[in-house]
Every structure is written in structure tokens, then in C-alpha cells.
N, C-alpha and C positions, 0 to 999 in steps of 0.2 A: 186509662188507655193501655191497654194490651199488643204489645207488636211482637210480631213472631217472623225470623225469617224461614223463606218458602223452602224447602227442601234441603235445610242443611245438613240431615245427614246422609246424603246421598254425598253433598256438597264436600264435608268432611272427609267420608270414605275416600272419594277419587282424588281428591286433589291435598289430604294429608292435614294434619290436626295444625300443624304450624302455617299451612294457608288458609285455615279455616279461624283460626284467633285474627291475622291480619283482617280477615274479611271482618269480622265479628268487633273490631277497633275500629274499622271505616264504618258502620253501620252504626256503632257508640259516637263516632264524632258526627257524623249528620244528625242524629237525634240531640246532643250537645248544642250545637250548632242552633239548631231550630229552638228548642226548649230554653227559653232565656228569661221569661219573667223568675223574679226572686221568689216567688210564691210559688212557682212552681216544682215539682220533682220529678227525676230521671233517673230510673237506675235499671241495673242488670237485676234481671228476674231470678232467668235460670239460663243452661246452656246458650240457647239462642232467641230468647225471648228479654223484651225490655219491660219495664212497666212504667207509664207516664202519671204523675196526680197532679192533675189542674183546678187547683179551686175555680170559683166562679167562671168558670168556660163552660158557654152553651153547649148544646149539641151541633150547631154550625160551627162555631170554633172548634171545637175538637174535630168535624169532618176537615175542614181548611190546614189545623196542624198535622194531620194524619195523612192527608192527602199527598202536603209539601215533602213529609219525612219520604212516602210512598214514593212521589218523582223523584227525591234526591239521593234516593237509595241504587234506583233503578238507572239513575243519571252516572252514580258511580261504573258503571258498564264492569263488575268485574264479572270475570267470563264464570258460568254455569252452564256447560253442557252437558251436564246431568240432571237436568230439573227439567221437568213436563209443563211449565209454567211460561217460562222465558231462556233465551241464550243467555241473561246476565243473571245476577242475584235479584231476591225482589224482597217483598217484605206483606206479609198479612196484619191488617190495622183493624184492633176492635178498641170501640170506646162504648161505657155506660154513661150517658146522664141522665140522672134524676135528684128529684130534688126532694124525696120523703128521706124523714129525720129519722127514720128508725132504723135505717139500713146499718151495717156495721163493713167492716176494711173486707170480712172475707164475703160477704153479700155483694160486694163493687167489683172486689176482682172474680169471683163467679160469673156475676153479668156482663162484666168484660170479656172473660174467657169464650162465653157464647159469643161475643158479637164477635171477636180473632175467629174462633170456629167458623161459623158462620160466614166470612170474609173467604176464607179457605176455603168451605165447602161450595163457595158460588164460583170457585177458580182462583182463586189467591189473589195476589197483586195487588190490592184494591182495598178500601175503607170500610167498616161495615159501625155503623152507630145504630148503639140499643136505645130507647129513649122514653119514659113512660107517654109523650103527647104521639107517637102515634098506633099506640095502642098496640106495640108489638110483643110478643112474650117470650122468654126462655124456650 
């Protein structure tokens, strides 16, 4: 899973790099918060992006984690009036699942990356799962 917040550099610019780390520590504790199996992993990507590995989580499990991160990101209400998106912060949610053995770490986060894209490009805010049973492609 691939989560990118919506518009942060916009975010950053206007309201300063020191409330853009606070923001970026609320958005790391919701994802904390939610991401609690031991098997799982949560960590910082890059600037404003997280990246999740869930072993055995379907593709409805991962829409359901992504979803919840998605409300309680957006439940935090911290103001964004520079985003085309929403008045608060929000968060773009992509996940890959598949189950071919041949894939490798940069294969997962590639097809992640499209479904976060992809979340983005349908209007952000929202979940977007890649998944080989419905037959969707890169």
C-alpha cells in the first residue's frame, strides 16, 4: 500500500515546513494507530508518502485498511485551504494485491504506485486497489 498525502506541497508552502512535519506526525500516527498486526509494516517512504506491507491481506482488506486510514486522516480536520481536493488534509490510498510468485519488492511498489496515481487522478481522497482478479492493468 502506497499512501500519499493530497497536495502537500502546496500545503507546506503556505502554512511553513514546521507545520507541515506536525501534519506529516498526525498522518504517521493514524497510520500507526490502524497498522497493528505484528506482521505487518509501516514506514515513511519519502517526503509525504507512507508505504504499508501487509502480508496475507486480500484486496478487501486492504480497501477496508486504506479506507479507515483515508476517514481518519480526513477526521483529523487539519485546515488545508490550499488544496483543490478538500478544506482539510486528505490522503491518496493505493494498494497492489497479487498473488504471482514471481513479482519482486520493486514490481509491488511500482504497482502500488499506479493504484496511489490512479486514486489521485480519479480526485484524490479515496482508495484505489490494483488487483490481478479483476483484470485491471498498469
Amino acid at each position: 500500500v502506497l499512501i500519499n498525502i493530497d497536495h502537500f506541497k502546496a500545503f507546506n508552502d503556505h502554512y511553513g515546513h514546521e507545520v507541515g512535519d506536525i501534519a506529516i506526525k498526525g498522518v504517521a500516527q493514524v497510520v500507526r494507530d490502524i497498522v497493528t498486526r505484528k506482521t505487518d509494516l509501516a514506514a515513511r517512504f519519502s517526503g509525504e508518502e507512507f508505504v504499508l506491507l501487509l502480508p496475507l491481506t486480500d484486496a478487501e482488506g486492504a480497501r477496508r485498511l486504506g479506507e479507515k486510514i483515508r476517514q481518519e486522516v480526513e477526521d483529523l480536520s487539519i485546515k488545508h485551504e490550499f488544496s483543490i481536493t478538500a478544506d482539510v488534509l486528505t490522503v491518496s490510498v493505493g494498494a497492489v494485491c497479487l498473488q504471482a510468485v514471481d513479482l519482486n519488492k520493486a514490481d509491488l511498489i511500482r504497482l502500488a504506485g499506479v493504484a496511489m496515481h490512479r486514486a489521485k487522478n480519479r480526485g484524490r481522497n479515496q482508495v484505489y486497489i490494483y488487483t490481478e482478479d479483476i483484470g485491471d492493468s498498469p
